[in-house]
PQR file with spaces between the fields and no chain letter, atoms N, CA, C, O and H, PARSE charges and radii, in Angstrom:
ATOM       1  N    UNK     1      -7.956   50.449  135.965 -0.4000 1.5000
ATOM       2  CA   UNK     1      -7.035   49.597  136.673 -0.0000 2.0000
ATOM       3  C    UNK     1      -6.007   50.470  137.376  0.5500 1.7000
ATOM       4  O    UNK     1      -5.129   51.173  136.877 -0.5500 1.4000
ATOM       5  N    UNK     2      -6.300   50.275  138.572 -0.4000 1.5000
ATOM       6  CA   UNK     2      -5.373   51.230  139.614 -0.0000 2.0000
ATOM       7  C    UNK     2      -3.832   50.231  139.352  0.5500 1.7000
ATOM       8  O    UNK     2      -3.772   49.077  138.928 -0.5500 1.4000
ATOM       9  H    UNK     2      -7.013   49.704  138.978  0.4000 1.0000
ATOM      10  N    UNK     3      -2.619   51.197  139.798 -0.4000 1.5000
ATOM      11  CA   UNK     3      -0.916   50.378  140.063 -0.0000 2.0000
ATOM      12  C    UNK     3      -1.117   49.187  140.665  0.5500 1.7000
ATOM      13  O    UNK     3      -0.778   48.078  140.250 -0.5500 1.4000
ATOM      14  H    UNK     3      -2.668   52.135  140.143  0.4000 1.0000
ATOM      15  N    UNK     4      -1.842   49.545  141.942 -0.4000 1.5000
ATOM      16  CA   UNK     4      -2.092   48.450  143.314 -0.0000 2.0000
ATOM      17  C    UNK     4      -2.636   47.296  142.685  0.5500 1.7000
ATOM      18  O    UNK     4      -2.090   46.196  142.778 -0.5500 1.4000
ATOM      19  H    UNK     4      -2.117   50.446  142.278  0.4000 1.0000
ATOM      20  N    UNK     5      -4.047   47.562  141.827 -0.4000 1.5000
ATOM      21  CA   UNK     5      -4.780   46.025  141.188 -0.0000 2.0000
ATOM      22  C    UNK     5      -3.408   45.517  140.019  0.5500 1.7000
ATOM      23  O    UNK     5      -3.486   44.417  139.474 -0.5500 1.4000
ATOM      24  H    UNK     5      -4.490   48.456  141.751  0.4000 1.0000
ATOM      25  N    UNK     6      -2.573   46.170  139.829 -0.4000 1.5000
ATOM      26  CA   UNK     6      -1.980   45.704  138.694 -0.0000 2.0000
ATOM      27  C    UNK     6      -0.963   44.521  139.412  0.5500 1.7000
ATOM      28  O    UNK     6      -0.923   43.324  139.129 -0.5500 1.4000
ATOM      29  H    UNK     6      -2.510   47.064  140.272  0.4000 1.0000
ATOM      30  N    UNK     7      -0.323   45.107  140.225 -0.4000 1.5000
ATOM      31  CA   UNK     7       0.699   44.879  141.109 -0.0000 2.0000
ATOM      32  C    UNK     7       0.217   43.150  141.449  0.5500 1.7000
ATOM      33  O    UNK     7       0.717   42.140  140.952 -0.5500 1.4000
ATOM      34  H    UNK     7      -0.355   46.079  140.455  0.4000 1.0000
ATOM      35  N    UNK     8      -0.675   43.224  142.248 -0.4000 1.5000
ATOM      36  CA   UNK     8      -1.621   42.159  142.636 -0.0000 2.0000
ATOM      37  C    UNK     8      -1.861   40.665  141.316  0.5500 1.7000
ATOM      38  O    UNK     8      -1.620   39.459  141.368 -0.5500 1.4000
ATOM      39  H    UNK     8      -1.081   44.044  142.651  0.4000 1.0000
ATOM      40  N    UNK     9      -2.431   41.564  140.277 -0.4000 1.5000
ATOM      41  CA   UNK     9      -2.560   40.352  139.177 -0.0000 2.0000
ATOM      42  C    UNK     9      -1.189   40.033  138.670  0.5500 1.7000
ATOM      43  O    UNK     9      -1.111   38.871  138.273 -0.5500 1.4000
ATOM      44  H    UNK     9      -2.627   42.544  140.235  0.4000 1.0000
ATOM      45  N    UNK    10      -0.009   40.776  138.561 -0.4000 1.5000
ATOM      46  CA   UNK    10       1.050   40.883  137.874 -0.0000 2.0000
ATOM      47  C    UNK    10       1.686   39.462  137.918  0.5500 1.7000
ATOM      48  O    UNK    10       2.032   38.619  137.091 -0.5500 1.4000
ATOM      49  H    UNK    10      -0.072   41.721  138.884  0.4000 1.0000
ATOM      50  N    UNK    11       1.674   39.648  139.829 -0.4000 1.5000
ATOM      51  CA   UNK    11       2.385   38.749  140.928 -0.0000 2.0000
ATOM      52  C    UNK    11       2.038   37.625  140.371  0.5500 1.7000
ATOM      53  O    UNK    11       2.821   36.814  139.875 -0.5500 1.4000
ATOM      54  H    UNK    11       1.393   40.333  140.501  0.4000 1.0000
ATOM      55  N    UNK    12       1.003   37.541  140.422 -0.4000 1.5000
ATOM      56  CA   UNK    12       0.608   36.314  140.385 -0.0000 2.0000
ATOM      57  C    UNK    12       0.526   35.473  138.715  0.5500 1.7000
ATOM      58  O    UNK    12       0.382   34.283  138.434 -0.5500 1.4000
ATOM      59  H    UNK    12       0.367   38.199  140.825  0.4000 1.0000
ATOM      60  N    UNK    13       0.651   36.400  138.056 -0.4000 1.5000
ATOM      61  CA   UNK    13       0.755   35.991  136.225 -0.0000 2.0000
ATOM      62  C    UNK    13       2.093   35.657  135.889  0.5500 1.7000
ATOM      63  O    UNK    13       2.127   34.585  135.285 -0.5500 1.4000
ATOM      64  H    UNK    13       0.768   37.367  138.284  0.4000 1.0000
ATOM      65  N    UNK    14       3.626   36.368  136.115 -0.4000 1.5000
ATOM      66  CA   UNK    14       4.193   36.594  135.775 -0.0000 2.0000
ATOM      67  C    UNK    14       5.255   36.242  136.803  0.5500 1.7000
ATOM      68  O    UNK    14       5.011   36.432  137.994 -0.5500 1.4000
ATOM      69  H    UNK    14       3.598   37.239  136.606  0.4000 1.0000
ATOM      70  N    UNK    15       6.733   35.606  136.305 -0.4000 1.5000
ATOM      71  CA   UNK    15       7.320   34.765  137.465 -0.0000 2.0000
ATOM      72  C    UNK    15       8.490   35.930  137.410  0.5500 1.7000
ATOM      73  O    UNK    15       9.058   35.833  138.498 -0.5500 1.4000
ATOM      74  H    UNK    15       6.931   35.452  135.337  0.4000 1.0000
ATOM      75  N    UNK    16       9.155   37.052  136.601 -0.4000 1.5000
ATOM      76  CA   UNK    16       9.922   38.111  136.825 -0.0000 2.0000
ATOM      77  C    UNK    16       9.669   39.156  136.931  0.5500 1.7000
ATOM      78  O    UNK    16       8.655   39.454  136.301 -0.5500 1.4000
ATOM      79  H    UNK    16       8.693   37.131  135.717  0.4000 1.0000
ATOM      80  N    UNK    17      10.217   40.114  137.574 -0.4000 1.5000
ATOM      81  CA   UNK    17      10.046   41.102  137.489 -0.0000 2.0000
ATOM      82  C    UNK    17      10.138   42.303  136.560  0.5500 1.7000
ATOM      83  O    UNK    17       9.564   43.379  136.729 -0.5500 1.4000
ATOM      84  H    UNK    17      11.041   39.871  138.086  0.4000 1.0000
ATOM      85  N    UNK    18      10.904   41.982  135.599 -0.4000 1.5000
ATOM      86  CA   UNK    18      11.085   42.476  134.413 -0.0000 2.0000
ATOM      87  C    UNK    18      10.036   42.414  133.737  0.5500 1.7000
ATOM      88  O    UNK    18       9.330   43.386  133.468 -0.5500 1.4000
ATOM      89  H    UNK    18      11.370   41.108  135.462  0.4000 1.0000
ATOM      90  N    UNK    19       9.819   41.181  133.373 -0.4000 1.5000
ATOM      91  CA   UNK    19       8.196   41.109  132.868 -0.0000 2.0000
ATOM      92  C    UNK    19       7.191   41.799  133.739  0.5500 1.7000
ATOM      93  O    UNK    19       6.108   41.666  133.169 -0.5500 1.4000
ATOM      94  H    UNK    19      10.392   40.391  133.592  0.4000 1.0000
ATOM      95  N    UNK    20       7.093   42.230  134.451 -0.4000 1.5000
ATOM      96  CA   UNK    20       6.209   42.808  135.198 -0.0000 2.0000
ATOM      97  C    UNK    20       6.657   44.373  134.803  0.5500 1.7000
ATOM      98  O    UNK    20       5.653   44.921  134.350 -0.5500 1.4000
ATOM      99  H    UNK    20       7.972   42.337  134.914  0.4000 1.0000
ATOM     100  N    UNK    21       7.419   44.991  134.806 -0.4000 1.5000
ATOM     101  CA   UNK    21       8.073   46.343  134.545 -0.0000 2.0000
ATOM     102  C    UNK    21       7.548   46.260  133.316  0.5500 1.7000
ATOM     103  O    UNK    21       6.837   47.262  133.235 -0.5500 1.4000
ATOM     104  H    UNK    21       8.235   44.546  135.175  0.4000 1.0000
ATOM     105  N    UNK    22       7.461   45.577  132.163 -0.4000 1.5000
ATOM     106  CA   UNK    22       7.460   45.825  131.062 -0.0000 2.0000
ATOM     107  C    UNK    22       6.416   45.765  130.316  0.5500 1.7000
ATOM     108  O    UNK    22       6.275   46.227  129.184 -0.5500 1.4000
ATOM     109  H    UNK    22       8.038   44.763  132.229  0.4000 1.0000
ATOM     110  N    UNK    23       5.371   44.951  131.226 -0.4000 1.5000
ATOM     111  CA   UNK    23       3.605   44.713  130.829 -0.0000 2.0000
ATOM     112  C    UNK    23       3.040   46.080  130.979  0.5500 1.7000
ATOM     113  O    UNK    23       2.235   46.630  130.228 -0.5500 1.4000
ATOM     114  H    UNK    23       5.486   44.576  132.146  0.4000 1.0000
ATOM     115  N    UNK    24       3.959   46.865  132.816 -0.4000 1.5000
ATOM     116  CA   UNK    24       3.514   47.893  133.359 -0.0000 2.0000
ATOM     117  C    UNK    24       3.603   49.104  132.215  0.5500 1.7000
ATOM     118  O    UNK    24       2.708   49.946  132.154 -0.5500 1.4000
ATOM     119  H    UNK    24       4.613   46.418  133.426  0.4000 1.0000
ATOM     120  N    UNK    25       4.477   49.124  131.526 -0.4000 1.5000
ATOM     121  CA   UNK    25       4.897   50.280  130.595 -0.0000 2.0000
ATOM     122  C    UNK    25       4.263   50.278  129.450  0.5500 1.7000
ATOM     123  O    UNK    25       3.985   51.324  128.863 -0.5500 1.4000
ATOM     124  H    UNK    25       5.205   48.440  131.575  0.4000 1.0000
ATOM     125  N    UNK    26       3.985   49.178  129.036 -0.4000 1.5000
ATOM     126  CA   UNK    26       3.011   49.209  127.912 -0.0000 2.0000
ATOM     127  C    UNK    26       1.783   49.881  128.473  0.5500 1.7000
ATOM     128  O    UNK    26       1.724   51.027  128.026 -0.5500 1.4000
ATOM     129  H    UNK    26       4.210   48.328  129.513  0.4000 1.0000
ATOM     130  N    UNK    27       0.367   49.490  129.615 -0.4000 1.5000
ATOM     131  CA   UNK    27      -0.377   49.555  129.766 -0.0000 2.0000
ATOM     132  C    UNK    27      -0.363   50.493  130.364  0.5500 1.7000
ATOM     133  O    UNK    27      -1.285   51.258  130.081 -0.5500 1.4000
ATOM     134  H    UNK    27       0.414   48.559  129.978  0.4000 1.0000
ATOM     135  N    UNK    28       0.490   50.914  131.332 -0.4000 1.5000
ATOM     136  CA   UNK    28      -0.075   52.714  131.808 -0.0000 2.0000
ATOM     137  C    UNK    28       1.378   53.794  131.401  0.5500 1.7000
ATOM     138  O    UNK    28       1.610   54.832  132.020 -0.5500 1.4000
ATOM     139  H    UNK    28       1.239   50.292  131.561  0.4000 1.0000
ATOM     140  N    UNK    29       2.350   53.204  130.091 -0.4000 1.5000
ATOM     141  CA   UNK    29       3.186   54.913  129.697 -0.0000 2.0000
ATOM     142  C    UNK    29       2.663   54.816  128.543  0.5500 1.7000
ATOM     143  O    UNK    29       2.403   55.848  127.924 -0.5500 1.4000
ATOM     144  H    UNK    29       2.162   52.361  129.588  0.4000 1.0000
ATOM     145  N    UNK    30       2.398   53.592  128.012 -0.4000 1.5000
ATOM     146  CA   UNK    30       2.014   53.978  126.044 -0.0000 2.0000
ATOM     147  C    UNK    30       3.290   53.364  125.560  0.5500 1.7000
ATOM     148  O    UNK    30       3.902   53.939  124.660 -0.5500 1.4000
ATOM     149  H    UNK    30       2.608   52.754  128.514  0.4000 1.0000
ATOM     150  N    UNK    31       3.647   52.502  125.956 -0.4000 1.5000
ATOM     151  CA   UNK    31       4.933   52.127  124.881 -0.0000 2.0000
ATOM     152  C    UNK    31       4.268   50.792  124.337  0.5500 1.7000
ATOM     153  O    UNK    31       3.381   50.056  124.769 -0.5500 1.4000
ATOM     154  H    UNK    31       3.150   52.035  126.687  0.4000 1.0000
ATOM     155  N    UNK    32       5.149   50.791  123.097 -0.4000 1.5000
ATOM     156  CA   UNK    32       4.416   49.429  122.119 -0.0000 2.0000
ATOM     157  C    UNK    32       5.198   48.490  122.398  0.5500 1.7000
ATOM     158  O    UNK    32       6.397   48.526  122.673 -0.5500 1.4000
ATOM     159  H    UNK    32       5.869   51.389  122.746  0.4000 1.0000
ATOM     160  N    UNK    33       4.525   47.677  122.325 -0.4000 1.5000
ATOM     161  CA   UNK    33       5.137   45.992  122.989 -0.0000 2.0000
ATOM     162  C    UNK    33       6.651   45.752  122.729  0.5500 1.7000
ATOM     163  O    UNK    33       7.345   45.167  123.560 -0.5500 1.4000
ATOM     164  H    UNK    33       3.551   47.648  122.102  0.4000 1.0000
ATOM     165  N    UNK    34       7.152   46.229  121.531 -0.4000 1.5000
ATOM     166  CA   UNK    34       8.493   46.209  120.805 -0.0000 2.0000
ATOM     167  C    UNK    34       9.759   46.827  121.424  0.5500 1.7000
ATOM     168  O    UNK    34      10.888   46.368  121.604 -0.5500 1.4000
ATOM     169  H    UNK    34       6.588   46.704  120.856  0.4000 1.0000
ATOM     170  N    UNK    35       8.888   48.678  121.839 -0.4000 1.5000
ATOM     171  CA   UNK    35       9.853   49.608  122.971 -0.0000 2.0000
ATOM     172  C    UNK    35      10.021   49.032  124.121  0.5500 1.7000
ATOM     173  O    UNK    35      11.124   48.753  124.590 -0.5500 1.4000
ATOM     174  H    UNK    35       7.971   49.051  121.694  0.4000 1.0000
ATOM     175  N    UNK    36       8.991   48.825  124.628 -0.4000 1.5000
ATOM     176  CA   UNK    36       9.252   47.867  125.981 -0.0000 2.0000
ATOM     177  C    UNK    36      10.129   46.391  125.940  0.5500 1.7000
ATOM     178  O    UNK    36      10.920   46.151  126.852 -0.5500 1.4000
ATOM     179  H    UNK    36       8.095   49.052  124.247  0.4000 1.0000
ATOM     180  N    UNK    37       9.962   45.582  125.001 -0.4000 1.5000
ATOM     181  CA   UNK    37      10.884   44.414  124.692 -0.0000 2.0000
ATOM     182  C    UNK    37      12.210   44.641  124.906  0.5500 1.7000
ATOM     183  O    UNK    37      12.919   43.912  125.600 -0.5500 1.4000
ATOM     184  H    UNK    37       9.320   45.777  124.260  0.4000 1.0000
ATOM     185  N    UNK    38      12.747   46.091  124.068 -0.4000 1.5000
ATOM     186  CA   UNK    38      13.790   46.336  123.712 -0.0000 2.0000
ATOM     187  C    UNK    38      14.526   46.996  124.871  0.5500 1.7000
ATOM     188  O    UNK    38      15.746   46.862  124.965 -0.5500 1.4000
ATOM     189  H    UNK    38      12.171   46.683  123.504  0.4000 1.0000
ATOM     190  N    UNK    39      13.718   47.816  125.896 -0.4000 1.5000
ATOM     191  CA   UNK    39      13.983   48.066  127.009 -0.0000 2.0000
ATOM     192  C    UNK    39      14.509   47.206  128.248  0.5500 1.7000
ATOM     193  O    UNK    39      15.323   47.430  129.145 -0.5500 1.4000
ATOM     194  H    UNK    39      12.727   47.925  125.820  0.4000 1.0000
ATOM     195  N    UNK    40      13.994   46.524  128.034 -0.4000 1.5000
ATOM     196  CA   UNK    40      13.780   45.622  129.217 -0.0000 2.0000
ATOM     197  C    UNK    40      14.332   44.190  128.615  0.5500 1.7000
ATOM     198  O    UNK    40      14.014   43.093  129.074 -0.5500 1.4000
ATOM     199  H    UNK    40      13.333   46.342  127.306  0.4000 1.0000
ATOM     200  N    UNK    41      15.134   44.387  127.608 -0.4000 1.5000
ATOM     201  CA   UNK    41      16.283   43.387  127.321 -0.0000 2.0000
ATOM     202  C    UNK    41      14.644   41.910  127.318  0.5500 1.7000
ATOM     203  O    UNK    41      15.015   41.097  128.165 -0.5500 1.4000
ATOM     204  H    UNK    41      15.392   45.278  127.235  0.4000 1.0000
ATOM     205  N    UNK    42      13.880   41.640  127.008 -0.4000 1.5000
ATOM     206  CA   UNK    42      12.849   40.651  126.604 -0.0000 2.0000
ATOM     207  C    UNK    42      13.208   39.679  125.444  0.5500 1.7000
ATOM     208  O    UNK    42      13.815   40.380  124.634 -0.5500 1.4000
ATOM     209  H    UNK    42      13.578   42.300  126.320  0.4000 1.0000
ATOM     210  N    UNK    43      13.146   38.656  125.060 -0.4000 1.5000
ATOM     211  CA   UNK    43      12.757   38.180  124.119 -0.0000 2.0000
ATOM     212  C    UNK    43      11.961   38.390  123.214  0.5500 1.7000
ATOM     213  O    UNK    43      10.791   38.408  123.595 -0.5500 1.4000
ATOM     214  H    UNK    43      12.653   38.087  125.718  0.4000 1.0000
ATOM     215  N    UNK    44      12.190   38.628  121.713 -0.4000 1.5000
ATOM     216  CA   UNK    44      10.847   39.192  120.647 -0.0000 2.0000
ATOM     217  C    UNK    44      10.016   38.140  121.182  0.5500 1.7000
ATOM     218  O    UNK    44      10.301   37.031  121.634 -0.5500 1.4000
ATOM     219  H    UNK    44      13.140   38.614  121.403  0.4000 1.0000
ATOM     220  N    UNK    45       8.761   38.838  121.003 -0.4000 1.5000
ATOM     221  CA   UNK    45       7.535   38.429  120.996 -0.0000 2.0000
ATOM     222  C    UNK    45       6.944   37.551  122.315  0.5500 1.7000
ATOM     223  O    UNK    45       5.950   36.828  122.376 -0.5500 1.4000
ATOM     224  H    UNK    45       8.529   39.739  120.636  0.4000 1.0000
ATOM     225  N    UNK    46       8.056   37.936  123.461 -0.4000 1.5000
ATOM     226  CA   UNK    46       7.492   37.548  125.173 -0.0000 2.0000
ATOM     227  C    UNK    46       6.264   38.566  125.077  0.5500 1.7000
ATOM     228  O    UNK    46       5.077   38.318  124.866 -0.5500 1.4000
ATOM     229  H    UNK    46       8.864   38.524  123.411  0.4000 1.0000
ATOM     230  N    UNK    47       6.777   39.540  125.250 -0.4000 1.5000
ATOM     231  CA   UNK    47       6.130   41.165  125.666 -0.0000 2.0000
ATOM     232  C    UNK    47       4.303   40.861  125.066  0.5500 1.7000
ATOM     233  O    UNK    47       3.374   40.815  125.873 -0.5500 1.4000
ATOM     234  H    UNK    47       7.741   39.742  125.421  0.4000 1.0000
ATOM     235  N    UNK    48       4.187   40.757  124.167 -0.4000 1.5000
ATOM     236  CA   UNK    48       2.975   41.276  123.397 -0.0000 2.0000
ATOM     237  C    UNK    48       2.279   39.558  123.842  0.5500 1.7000
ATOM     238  O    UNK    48       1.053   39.468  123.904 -0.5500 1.4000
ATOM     239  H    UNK    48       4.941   40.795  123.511  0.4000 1.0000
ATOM     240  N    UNK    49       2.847   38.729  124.028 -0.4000 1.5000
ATOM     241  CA   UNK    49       2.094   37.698  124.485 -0.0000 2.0000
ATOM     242  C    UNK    49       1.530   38.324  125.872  0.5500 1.7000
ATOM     243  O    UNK    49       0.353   38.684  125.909 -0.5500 1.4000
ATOM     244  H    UNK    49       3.843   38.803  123.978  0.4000 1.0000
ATOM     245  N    UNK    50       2.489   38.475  127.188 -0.4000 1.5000
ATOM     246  CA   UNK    50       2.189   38.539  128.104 -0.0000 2.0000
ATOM     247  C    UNK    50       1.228   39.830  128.314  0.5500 1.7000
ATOM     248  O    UNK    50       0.785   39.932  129.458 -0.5500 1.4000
ATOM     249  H    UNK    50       3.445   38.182  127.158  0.4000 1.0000
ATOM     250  N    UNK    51       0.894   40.684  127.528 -0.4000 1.5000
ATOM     251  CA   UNK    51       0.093   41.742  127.628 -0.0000 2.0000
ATOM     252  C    UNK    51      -1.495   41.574  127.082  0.5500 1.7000
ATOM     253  O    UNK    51      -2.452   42.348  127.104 -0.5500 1.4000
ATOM     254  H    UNK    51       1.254   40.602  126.598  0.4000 1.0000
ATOM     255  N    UNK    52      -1.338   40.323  126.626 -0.4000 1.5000
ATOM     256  CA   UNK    52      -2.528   39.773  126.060 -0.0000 2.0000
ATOM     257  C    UNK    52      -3.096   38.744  127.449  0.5500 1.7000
ATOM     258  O    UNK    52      -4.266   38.612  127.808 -0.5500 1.4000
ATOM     259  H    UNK    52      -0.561   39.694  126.608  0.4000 1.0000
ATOM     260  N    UNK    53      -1.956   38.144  128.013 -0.4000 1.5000
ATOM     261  CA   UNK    53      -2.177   37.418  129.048 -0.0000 2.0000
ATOM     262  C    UNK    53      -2.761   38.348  130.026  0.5500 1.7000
ATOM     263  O    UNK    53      -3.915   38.102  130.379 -0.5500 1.4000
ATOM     264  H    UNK    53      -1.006   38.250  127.721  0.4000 1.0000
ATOM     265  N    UNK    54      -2.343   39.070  130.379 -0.4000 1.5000
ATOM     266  CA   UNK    54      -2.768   40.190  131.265 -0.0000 2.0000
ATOM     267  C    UNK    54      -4.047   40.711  130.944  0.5500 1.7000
ATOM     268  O    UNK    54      -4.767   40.995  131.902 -0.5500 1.4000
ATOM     269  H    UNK    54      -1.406   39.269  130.092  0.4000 1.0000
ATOM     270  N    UNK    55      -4.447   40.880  129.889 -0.4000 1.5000
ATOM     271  CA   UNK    55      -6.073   41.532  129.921 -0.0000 2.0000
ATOM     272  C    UNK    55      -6.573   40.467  129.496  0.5500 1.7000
ATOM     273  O    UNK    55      -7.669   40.473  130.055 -0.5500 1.4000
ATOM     274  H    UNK    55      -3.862   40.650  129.112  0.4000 1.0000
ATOM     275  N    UNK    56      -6.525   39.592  128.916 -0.4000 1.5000
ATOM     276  CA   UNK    56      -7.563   37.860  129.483 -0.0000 2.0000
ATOM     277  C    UNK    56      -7.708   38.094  130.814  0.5500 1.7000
ATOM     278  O    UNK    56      -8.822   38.420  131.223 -0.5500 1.4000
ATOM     279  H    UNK    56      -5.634   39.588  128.462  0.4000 1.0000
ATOM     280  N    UNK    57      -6.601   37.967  131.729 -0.4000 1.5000
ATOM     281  CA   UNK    57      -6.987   37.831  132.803 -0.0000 2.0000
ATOM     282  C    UNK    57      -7.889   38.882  133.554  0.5500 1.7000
ATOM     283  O    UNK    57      -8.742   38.481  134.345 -0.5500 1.4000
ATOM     284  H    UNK    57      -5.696   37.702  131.396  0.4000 1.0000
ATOM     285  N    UNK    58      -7.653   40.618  133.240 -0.4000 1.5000
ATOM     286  CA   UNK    58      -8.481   41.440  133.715 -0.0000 2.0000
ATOM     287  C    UNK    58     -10.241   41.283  133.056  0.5500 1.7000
ATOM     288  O    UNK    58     -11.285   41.688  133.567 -0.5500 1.4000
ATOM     289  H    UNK    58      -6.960   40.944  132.597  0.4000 1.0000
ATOM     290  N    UNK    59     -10.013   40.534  131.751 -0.4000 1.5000
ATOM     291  CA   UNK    59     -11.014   40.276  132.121 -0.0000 2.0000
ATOM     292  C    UNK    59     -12.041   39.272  131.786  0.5500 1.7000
ATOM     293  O    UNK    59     -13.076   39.202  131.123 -0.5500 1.4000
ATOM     294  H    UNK    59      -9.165   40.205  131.336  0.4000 1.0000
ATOM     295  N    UNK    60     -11.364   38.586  132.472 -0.4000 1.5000
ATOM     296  CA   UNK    60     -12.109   37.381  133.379 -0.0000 2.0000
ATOM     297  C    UNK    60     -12.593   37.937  134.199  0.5500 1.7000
ATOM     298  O    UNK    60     -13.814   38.063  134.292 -0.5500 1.4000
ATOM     299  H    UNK    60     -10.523   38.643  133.011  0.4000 1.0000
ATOM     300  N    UNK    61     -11.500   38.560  135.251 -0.4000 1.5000
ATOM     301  CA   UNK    61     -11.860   38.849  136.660 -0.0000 2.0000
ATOM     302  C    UNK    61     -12.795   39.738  136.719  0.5500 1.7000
ATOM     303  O    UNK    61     -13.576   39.561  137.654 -0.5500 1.4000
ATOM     304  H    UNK    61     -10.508   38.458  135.176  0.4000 1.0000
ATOM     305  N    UNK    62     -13.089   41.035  135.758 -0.4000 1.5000
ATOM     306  CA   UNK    62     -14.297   41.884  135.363 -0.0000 2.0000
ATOM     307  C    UNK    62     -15.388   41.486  135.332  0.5500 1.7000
ATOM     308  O    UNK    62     -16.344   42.021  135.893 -0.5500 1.4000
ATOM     309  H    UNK    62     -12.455   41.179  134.998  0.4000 1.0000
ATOM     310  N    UNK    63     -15.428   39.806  134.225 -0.4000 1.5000
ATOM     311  CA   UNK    63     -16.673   38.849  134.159 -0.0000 2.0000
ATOM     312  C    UNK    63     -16.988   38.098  135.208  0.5500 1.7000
ATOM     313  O    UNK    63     -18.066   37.536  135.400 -0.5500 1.4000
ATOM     314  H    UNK    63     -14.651   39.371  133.770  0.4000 1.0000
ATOM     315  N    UNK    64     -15.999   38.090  135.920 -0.4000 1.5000
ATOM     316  CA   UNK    64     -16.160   37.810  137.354 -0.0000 2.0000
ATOM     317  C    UNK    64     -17.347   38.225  138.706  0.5500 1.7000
ATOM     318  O    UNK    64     -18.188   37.695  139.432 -0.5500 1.4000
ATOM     319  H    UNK    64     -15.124   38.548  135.764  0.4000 1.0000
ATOM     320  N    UNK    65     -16.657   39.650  138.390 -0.4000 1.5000
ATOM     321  CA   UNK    65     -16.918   40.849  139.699 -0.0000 2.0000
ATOM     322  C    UNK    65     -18.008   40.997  139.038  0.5500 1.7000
ATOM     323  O    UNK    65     -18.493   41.992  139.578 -0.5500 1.4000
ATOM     324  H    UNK    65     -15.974   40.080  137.800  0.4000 1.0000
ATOM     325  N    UNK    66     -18.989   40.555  137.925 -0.4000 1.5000
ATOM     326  CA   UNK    66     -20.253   41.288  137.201 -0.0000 2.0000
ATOM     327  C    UNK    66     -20.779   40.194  137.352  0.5500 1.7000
ATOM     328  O    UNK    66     -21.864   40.238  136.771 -0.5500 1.4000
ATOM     329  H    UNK    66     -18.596   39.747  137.486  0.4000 1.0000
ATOM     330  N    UNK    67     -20.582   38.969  137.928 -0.4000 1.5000
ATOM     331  CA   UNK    67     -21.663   37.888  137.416 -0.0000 2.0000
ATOM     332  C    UNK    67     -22.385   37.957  138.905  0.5500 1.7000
ATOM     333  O    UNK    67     -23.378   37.269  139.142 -0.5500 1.4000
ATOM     334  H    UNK    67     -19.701   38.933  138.400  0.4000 1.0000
C-alpha cells in the first residue's frame, strides 16, 4: 500500500484528519494503536477500531481487484 492509495481510501473512510494522521502512523511508522491515540489526542479505543476499518476495507478492495 503506497501513501497515495492510502490517502485515497483514508478520504473517503474517515471524516478527520487526525484520524487519518493516526491510522497513517500505525500502518506505515509502527506505532501501536494506544501511541498513536495518545498522540493525536483520540479517544481510547477510536484508533484500533478505525485501523481495523481500514484493512476490511483494503481488503475488500484486494478481493475486489482479484475477482
Amino acid at each position: 500500500m503506497t501513501h497515495s492509495q492510502f490517502k485515497l481510501i483514508a478520504q473517503r473512510i474517515f471524516k478527520s484528519e487526525e484520524q487519518r494522521s493516526a491510522v497513517a502512523a500505525v500502518i506505515f511508522d509502527g506505532l501501536s494503536s494506544y501511541e498513536a491515540e495518545k498522540r493525536f489526542e483520540l479517544p481510547k479505543g477510536t484508533l484500533s477500531r478505525n485501523v481495523r476499518k481500514y484493512k476490511s476495507e483494503v481488503n475488500y478492495i484486494t478481493n475486489v481487484a482479484a475477482a
